[in-house]
C-alpha positions as CSV (number, residue, x, y, z in Angstrom):
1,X,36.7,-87.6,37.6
2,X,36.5,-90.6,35.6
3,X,36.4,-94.1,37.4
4,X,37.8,-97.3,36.1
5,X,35.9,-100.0,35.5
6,X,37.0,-103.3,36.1
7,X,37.0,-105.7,33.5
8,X,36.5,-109.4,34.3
9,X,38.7,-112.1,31.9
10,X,37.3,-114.9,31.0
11,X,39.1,-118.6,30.4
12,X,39.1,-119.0,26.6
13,X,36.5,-121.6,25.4
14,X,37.9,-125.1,24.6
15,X,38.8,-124.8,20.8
16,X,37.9,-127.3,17.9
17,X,40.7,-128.4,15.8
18,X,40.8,-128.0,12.5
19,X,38.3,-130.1,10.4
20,X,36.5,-131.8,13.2
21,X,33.2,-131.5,13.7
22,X,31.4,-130.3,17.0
23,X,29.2,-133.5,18.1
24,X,25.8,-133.0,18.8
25,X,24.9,-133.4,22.4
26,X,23.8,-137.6,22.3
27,X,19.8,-138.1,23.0
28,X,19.0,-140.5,25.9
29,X,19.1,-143.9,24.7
30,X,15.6,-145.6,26.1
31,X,15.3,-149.7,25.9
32,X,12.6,-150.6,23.6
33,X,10.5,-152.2,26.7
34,X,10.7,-148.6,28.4
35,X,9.7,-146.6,25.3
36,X,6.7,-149.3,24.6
37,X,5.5,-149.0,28.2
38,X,6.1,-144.8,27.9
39,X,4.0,-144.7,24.9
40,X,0.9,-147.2,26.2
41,X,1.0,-145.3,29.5
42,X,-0.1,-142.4,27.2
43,X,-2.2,-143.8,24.8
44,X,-4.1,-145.3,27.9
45,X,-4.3,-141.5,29.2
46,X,-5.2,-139.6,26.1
47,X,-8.0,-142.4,25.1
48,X,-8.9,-141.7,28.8
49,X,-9.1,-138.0,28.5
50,X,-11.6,-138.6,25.5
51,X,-13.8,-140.3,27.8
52,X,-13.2,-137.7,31.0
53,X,-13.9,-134.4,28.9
54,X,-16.8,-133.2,31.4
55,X,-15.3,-134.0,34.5
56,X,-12.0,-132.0,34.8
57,X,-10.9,-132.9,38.4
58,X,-11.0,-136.4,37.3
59,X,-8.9,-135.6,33.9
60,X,-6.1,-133.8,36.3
61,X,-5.6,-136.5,38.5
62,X,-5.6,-139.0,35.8
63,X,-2.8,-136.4,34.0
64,X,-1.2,-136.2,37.0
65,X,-1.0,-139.4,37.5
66,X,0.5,-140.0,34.1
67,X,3.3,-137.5,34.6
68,X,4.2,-139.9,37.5
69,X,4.1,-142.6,35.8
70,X,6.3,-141.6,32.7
71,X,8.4,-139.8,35.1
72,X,8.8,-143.4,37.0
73,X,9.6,-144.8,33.4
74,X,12.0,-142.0,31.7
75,X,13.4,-140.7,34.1
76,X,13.2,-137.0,34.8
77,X,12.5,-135.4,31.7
78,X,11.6,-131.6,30.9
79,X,9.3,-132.0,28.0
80,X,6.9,-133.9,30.7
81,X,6.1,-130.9,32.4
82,X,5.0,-129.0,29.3
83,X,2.8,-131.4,27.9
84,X,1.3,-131.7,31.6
85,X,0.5,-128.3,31.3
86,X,-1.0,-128.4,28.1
87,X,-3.5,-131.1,29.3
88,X,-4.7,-129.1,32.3
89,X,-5.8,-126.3,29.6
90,X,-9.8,-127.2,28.8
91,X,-10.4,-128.3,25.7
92,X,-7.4,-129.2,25.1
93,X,-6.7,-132.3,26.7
94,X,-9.0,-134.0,23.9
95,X,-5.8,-134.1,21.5
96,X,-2.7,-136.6,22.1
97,X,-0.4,-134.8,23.6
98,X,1.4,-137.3,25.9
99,X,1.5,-139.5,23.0
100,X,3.5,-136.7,21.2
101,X,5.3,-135.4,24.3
102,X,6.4,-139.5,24.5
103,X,7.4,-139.0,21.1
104,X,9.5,-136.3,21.1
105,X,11.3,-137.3,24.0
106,X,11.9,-140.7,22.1
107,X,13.0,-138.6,19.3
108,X,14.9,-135.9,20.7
109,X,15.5,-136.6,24.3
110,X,15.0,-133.4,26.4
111,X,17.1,-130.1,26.3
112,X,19.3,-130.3,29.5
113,X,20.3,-126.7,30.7
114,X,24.2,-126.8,30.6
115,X,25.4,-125.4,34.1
116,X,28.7,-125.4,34.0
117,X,28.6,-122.4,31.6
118,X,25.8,-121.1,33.0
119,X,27.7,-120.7,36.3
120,X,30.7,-119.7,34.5
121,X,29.4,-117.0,33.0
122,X,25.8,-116.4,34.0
123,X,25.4,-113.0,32.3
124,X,25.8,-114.9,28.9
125,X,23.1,-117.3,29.3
């Protein structure tokens, strides 16, 4: 007894024509007063952290604080909660890394989940 399996059909993807490029997805384009404020907010917090090494409640809230703030100033930004993350380890928090989270979203932006193929297809993703 064999039973079919129905096969779902999907749309065909948008095609490219013919010697055209695909465009990279465009970074977030920051104004050069909201990157400078980004990266003194966290070059204020990572001298800070040098300073707060033996009291860890003190270095979360000041971290925490932080994410706020660059939140407030970029928007919402994945890469933020990483480098929170990374701060709250011990020992850890004594290298720059909002200054190089700042960085990289100045440099790269953040990767945005696409969800329109996600939901399209969510077994592919």
């Amino acid at each position: 007894m064999s039973t079919k399996v129905p096969v779902e059909v999907l749309p065909p993807e948008t095609p490219i024509p013919h010697g055209v490029q695909p465009q990279p997805p465009s970074r977030p384009h920051f104004s050069r007063k909201r990157l400078v404020l980004a990266f003194a907010v966290a070059a204020v917090a990572d001298g800070l952290s040098l300073f707060l090494t033996f009291t860890p409640p003190v270095q979360w809230v000041v971290d925490l604080v932080t994410a706020i703030l660059l939140f407030m100033v970029l928007g919402w930004q994945w890469i933020l909660l990483p480098g929170l993350i990374m701060e709250a380890i011990p020992g850890l928090y004594v290298l720059p890394f909002w200054v190089l989270v700042v960085a990289a979203v100045a440099v790269w932006g953040t990767p945005r989940p696409n969800l329109k193929s996600f939901l399209s297809n969510p077994a592919k993703s």
